[in-house]
N, C-alpha and C positions, 0 to 999 in steps of 0.2 A: 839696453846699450844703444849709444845714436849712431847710424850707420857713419862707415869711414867715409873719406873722401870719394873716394874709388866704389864705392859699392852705395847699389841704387837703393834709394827710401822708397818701402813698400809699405804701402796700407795694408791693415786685414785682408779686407774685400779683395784687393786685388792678388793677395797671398793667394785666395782661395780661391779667384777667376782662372790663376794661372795651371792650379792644381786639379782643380776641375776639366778645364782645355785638355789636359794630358791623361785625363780617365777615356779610356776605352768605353764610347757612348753605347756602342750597341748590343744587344746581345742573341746573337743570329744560331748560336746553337743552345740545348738545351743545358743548366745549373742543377746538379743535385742541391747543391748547398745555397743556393737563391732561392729556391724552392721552400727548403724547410724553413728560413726569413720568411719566407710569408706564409708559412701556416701550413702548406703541402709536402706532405712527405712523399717523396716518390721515388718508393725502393725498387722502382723495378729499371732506375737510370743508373741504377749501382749494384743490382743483385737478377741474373746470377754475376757472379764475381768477371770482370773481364777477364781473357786470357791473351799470351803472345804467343807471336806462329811460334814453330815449333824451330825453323833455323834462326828466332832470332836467339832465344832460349840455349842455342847448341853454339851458335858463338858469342853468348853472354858468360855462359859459363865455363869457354874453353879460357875465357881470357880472366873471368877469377880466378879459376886454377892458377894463373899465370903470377897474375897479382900476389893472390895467396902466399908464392914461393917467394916471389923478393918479398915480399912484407917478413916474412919467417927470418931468411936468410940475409938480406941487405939490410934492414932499418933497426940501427940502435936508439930506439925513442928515449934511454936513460943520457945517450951521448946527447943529443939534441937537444933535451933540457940543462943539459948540464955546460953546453957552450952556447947554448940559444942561438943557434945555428943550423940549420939543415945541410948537411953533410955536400957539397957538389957532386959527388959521385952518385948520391940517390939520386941526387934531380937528375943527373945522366942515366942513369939505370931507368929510372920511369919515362924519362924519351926514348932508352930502346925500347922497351915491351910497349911501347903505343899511350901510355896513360895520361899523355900531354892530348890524344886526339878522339879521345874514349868517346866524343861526342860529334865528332864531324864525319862525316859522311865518307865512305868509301874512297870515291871517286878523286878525293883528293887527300888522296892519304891516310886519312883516320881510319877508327875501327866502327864507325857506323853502331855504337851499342844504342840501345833502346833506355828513354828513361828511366826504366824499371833497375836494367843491370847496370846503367852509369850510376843510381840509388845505389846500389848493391856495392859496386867498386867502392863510393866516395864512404858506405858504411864500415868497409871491411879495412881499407886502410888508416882511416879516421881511427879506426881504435888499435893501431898500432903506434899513431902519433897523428894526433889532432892537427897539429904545425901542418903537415903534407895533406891532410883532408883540404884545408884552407885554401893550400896553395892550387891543388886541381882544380876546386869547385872555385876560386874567384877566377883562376883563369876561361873555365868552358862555360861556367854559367852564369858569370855575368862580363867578361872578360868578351876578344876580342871577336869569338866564334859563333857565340848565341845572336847579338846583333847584327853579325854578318848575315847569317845563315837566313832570317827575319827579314833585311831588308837594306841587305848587301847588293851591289848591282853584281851582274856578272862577271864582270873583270874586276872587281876586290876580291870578290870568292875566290877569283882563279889564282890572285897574288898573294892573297894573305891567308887561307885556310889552309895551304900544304906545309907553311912556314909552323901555321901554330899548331898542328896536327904532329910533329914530329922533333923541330927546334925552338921555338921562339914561345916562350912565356908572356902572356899579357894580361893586364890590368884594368881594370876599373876607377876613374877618378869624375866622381861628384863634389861629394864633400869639402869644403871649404873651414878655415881656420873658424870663420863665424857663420859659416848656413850650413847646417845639416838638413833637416827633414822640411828647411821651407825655401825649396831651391829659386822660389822668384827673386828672391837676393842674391842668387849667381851673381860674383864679379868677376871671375875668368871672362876677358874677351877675347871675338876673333875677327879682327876687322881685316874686310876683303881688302886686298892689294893685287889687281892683276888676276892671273891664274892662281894666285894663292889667299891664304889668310892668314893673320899673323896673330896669334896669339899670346898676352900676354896673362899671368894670375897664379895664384898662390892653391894647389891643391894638399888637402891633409889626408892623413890614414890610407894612403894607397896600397892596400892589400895587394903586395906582389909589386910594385910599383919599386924598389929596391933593386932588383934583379930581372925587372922586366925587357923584353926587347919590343914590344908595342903595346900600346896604351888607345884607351877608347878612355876621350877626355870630352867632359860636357861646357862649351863655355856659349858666352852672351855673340852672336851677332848682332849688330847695330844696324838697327833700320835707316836704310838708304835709297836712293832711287836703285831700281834692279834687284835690289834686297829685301827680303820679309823682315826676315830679322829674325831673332829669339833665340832663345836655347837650343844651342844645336848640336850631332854628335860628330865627332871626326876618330879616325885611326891615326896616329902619329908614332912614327918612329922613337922609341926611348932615346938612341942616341943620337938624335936630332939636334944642331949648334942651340943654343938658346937654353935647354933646358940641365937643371938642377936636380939633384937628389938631396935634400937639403939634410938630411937628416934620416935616420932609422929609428924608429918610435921601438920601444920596448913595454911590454904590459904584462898583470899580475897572469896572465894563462899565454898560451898557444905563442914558445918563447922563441919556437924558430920562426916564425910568422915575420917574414919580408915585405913589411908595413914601413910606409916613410910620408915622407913631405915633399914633396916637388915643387918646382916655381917654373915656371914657363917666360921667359924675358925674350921678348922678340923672334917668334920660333915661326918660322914658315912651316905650313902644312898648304899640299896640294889641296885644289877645290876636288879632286878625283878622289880624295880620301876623306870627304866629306859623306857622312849614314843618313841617306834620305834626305827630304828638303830640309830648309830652315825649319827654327821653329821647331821639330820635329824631335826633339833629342828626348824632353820627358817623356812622351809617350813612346820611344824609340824603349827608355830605359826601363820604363813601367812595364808593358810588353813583354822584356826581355826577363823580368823577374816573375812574370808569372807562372811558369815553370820553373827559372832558376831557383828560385826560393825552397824548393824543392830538396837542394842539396841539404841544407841547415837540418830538416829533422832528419832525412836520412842518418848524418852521422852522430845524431841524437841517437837514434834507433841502435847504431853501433854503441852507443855508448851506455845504454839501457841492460844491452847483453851483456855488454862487459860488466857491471856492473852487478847486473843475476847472475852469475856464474863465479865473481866474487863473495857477492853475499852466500851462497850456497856452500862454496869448499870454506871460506873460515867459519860459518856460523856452524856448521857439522863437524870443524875440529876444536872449536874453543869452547871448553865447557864451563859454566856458571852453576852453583848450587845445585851439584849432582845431576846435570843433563846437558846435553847442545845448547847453547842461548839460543837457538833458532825453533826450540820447543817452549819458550819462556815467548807468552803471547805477546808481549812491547815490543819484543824483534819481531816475532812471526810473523806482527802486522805490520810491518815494513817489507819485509822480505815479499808479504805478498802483495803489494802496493807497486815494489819492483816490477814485478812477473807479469801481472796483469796488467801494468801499465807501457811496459816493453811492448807487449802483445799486439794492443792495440795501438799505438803510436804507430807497430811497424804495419797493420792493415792500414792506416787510413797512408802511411808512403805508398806502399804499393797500392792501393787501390787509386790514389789521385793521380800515383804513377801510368799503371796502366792507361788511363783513360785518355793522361797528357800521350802516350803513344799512338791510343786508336783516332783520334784526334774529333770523335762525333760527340763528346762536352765541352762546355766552356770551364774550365777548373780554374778559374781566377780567383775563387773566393777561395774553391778547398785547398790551392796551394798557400795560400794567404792562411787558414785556420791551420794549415799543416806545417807552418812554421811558426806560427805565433803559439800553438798547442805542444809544439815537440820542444822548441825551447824552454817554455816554462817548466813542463813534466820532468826536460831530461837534466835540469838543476837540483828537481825535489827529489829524483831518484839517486842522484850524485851525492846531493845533501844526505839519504838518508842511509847510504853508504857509507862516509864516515862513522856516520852515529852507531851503527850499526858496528865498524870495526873498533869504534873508541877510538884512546889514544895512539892506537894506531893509524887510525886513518885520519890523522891530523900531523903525524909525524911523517918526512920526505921519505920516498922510497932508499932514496944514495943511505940516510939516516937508518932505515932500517935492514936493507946487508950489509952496513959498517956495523952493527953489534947482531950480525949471524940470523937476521929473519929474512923471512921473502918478501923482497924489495915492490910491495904493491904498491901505486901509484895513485891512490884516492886520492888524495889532498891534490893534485894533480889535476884529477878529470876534475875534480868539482872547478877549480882554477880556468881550466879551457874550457870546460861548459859556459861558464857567465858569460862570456860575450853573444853569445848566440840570443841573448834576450836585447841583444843592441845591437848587433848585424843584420842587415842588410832591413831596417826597419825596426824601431825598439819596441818591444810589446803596446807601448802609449800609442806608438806612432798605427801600428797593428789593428789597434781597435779601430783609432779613425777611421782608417782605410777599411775593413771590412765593415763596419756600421753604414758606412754614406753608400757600399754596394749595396746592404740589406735592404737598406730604406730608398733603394730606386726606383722601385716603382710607383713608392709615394712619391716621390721629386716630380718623376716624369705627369702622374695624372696632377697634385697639386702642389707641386714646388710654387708655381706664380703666385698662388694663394697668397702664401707667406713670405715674397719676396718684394722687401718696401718699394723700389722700383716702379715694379710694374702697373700698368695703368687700370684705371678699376673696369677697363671694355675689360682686360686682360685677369683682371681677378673671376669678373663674373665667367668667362670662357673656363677655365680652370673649374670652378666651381660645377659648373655642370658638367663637365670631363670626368670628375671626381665622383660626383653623385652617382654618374652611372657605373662607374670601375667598384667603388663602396657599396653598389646595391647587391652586386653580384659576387664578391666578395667574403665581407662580415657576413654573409649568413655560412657560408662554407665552414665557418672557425667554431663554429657551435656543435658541429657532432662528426665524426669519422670514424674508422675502422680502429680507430685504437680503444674505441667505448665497446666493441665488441669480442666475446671472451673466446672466440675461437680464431681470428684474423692471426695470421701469418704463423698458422700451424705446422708448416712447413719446415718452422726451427725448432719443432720439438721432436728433440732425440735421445739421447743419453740425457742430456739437461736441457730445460724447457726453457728454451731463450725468446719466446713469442711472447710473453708478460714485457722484458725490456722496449720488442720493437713496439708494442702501443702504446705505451712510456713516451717511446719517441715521438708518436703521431700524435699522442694527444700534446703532449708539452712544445712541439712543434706549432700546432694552434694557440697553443698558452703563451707562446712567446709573440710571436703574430698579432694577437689580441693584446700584449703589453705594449708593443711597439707602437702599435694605432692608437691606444690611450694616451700614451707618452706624446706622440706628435698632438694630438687632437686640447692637449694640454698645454704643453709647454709653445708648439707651431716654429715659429722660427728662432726661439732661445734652443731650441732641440740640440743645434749645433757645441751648445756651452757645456750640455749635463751629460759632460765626459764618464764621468765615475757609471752612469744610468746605463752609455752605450756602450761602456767596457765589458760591464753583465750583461747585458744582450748578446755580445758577440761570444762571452767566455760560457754562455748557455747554450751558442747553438756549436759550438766548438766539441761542447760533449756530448749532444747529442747526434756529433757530426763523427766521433769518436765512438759511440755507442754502436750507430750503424753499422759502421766497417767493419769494429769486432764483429759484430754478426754474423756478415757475411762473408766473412774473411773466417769463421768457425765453421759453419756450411759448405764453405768451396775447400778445407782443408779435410772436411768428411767426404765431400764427393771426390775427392783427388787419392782416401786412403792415406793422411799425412797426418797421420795423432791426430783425427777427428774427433774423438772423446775428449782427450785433452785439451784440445785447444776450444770445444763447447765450456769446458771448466775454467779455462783463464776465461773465457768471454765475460761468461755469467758474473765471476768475481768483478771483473772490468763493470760491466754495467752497473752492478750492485753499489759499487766503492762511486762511481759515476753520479749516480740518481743521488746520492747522499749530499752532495756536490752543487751540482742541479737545484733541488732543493732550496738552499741553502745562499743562491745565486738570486733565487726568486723571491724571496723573501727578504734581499737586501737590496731588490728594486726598489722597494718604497719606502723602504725600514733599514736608514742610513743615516750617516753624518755628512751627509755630503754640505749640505747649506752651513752647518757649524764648523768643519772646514775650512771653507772659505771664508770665513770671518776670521780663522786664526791663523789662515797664510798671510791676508792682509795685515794682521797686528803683525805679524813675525817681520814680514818685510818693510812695515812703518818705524819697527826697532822696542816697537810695546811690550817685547817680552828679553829685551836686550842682557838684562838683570840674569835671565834665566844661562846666562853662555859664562856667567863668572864663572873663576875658582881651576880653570884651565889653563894649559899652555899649549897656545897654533905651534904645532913645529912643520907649515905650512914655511918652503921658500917666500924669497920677493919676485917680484915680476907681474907684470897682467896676467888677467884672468884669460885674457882672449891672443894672441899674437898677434903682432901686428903683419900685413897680408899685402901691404901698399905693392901695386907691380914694379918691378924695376929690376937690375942686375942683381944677381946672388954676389954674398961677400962673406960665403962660405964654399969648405969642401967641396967637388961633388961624391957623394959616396955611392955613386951608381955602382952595381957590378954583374954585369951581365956571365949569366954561366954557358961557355961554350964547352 
């Protein structure tokens, strides 16, 4: 589609110059999961298990408890779906008990929790009603507080984190009617005027953005004398003159979700409520979701339990040809597919969690695999949920205590799970992004290699950069402790989970050594064989999943917490994992990917146009895209802020 008037024509290259600019270059503390990308397993930056003090623990839990009691007592999640509305009295109830500031800092207000137990919060309410999960987590982790917090000056923090700590709800707005995940065609702009900047642009899908009272909005500075320019972030007042609610989007899950359209027509924002310098907003946002991203499997993990503790009480009361269907092995192996996958989804939250609190890793990847991993898991568990209940678990809960059952809401979570494989980065978008982390420190020794640019003084410097990083290297990926049959004997206890971790170490070098062949093959088309870096990342995601169970089995034996037990989900988790794995590696080289693309080309040429007869589109009229042109609204506003 050819860019509007209003919105700038990007090249590729420059698509990816800009994308690039707003990656975090360096990497100054140590990566478990960067590590196992290039062939090094090193379980000793992940085990033994981290822990939290002990007063963070004592008011993390004073304040579940707390949580706990309104979710019980305050949240009809049947009323919620059934007016697609979140009640205003909850969202007042959760600003009294603190859960608007679960993440800001004491000192102004909030309750100061630790990633682990804001995890914990976002999990335990989320599976009361998903709608409120949404609405916490877009407002503290990626909303107004996280970016503050990062690289708020002091007088923002002092103005606006007591506000969203206890009253004020806020939002996140990147997304445009036509840029999603290639934000160098940002056309929100914010041209400087004086002490202000005036922004004008058309924002879609604003999670929270209906009911907001501050908004953390990404738009274009214009390069000028005194100005850098570029994408940059600002806090703005919701009811600021100029601005629109244009609308309240509604979607097939998470129906109380206060998702809209805004339009910005001439709205002054201080240059004092500008987040860092120009220029600065991708990597501001990027940043900002390195941990935020964190929320998404959490309330996966909520939703994995709900889900085991579903399957458990009906599969034990509804019997099929004389026994439990949960004894009948096509359930069982779902049930246990559940369990062990709950399991482990919720080690690698808490373990990323932790680390994001002791702050001595760099967890950009594992929060990135621990949201691209928890979304896709906590669909197939949702998915296998229904199947698992039948016709029931495709019939509405309202549906099934109007003729006298218990109103379980599968069809339901599977409905609010889906978005979470397209929130805040879609699995596609996922892989990119952890692949070009994996393969950095090929960029770094010979990115020039293969970049047509550069000059051939510049090729040969890289080349020898390369020879020497490659010397010492490739020989590493040829033998390790995972070829040896006593290594990490340490997890053999009730069940010998020390076969998985050399699994890990050796298949860690096996991916390492795929990767290097792929580059040393394809060079600078690497970027195109999407499908190739999808399974790389979806291989080192289980075995990035593999680990945690492990160690999240061990630190539940050394703690006395169902240590036997949870060595038995591990084992199964790894087992069902390696099958997977497998299976991954095998469709590196042993795919359709090239025929494929031969028959998105015909499809999109109309070559197979024949093949769409015999149907009827009950598809409205209208474009595909809206149109986004800046200018006065000449609609409603449907803002509504809850006081």
């Amino acid at each position: 589609m050819s860019a509007t008037p209003h919105q700038p024509t990007v090249t590729e290259r420059e698509a990816r110059q800009v994308a690039e600019a707003a990656r975090e270059q360096d990497w100054r503390k140590p990566s478990f999961a960067k590590e196992l990308f290039l062939g090094r397993f090193r379980l000793d930056l992940i085990h033994p298990h981290p822990m939290p003090a002990e007063d963070d623990v004592q008011r993390g839990e004073e304040f579940l408890a707390k949580l706990r009691d309104f979710c019980e007592t305050k949240i009809d999640s049947a009323r919620i779906e059934r007016e697609a509305q979140i009640p205003d009295e909850v969202i007042d109830g959760l600003k009294d008990i603190g859960a608007l500031g679960m993440k800001i800092d004491t000192k102004y207000g909030g309750l100061g929790l630790t990633q682990v137990y804001y995890n914990k919060a976002l999990a335990l309410v989320g599976s009361a009603n998903p709608a409120i999960g949404a609405l916490l987590s877009a407002h503290q982790s990626i909303g107004v507080p996280q970016p503050l917090k990062l690289f708020g000056t002091q007088e923002q923090k002092d103005v606006f984190l007591p506000r969203c700590a206890r009253t004020d709800i806020s939002a996140f707005l990147l997304t445009e009617p036509d840029v999603g995940s290639d934000p160098a065609r940002l056309a929100t702009s914010a041209v400087p005027d004086g002490d202000d900047y005036v922004l004008d642009g058309v924002k879609l899908w604003t999670t929270n953005g209906v009911v907001a009272d501050l908004l953390v909005v990404m738009a274009r500075v214009p390069k000028s004398e005194g100005h850098k320019g570029g994408i940059t972030a600002f806090v703005v007042e919701a009811g600021s003159e100029g601005i629109t609610v244009e609308n309240r989007n509604a979607f097939m899950g998470l129906r109380g979700l206060e998702n809209g359209v805004t339009r910005f027509h001439q709205v002054r924002v201080p240059a004092a409520n500008r987040i860092g310098p120009e220029g600065a907003g991708l990597k501001i946002a990027l940043t900002t979701l390195n941990t935020g991203r964190l929320s998404l499997p959490a309330m996966c993990v909520g939703a994995g339990k709900w889900c085991l503790k579903i399957a458990r009480e009906w599969s034990a009361a509804r019997e099929q040809w004389g026994k439990p269907v949960a004894l009948h092995e096509a359930v069982g192996a779902k049930i246990s597919f559940i369990a062990a996958t709950t399991f482990a989804l919720e080690a690698v939250v808490d373990l990323s969690s932790q680390m994001a609190d002791e702050n001595r890793n760099d967890i950009r990847i594992e929060a990135a695999l621990a949201k691209l991993y928890g979304s896709e898991m906590g669909c197939l568990m949702a998915d296998e949920l229904v199947q698992i209940r039948g016709g029931r678990g495709f019939e509405t809960a309202a549906s099934l205590a109007a003729r006298g059952e218990r109103a379980v809401p599968a069809e339901q979570i599977l409905r609010d799970l889906r978005i979470n494989r397209i929130f805040e980065g879609s699995t596609e978008i996922m892989h990119l992004l952890i692949a070009r982390e994996a393969v950095d420190a090929h960029l770094s020794v010979a990115g020039d290699l293969i970049d047509p640019d550069k000059s051939l003084s510049d090729k040969a410097k890289a080349g020898a950069n390369a020879g020497v990083f490659y010397a010492k290297w490739l020989p590493k990926l040829v033998a390790g402790p995972g070829q040896l049959p006593r290594s990490y004997g340490e997890f053999n206890r009730h069940v010998d989970l020390s076969p998985h971790l050399r699994y890990v170490e050796r298949n860690a070098r096996k991916l390492a050594r795929s990767t290097f062949y792929a580059m040393s093959r394809w060079q600078g088309r690497m970027e195109t064989k999407q499908g190739f870096l999808g399974r790389i990342v979806d291989i080192g995601a289980e075995l990035f999943a593999m680990s945690a169970a492990c160690v999240r089995a061990e630190h539940l034996r050394l703690t006395g917490q169902h240590g036997r037990e949870a060595y038995q989900l591990a084992d199964a988790f790894c087992r069902q994992s390696r099958i997977r794995v497998d299976e991954l590696f095998g469709r590196l080289w042993s795919n359709t990917d090239d025929l494929d693309r031969k028959v998105v080309k015909g499809v999109l040429a109309g070559t197979y146009e024949w093949l769409e007869q015999g149907v009827i589109d009950p598809s409205g009229e209208g474009p595909w895209i809206a149109d986004a042109t800046p200018g006065p609204s000449r609609k409603e506003n449907v803002h509504r802020p809850i006081r």
